[in-house]
Residue, then its C-alpha position, 0 to 999 in steps of 0.5 A: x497503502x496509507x493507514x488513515x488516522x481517525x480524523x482522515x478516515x471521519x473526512x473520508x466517510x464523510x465524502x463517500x456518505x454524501x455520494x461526492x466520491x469525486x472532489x476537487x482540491x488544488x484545482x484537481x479532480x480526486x476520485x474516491x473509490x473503494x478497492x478490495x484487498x486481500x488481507x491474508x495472514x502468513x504464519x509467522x514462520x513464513x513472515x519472518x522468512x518473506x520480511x528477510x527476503x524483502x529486506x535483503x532485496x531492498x538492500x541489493x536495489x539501494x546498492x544498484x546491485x541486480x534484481x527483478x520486477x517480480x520481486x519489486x511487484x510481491x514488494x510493492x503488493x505485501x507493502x514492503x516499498 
C-alpha cells in the first residue's frame, strides 16, 4: 500500500468528488475505487515478536532458503513486502 502525500491525496479527492473514478493516462484506463481495510492495532509485544518473524522470514527468502506462500501473503497483507 502506498501512503499518499497531500498534494496525491488533493489529486485523488479530486477525481472521486467529480465522479471520474475512471481516468485515462498514458493511453491506459485507471479505475479508482475505495477498498476497506482493516487497521487492527497488536500490542506492542505482538508487534515486535510478528516484525522479527517477518524479518527473519525475508531474509530466508533474499537467501533462497525455503518458505511458504502463507507467510509471504500474512507479509504482503501486514505491509511488510
Amino acid at each position: 500500500m502506498k501512503k499518499l502525500n497531500a498534494h496525491e491525496a488533493s489529486l485523488i479527492k479530486e477525481i472521486i468528488d467529480e465522479n471520474n473514478a475512471t481516468f485515462e493516462m498514458e493511453n491506459q484506463l485507471y479505475n479508482v475505487s475505495m477498498i476497506k481495510a482493516s487497521m487492527k492495532k497488536l500490542p506492542k509485544e505482538a508487534c515486535t515478536k510478528k516484525q522479527q518473524r517477518f524479518e527473519q522470514t525475508k531474509q530466508n527468502i533474499l537467501n533462497g532458503e525455503s518458505f511458504s506462500i502463507d507467510e509471504v501473503v500474512e507479509m504482503m497483507d501486514c505491509g511488510a513486502l
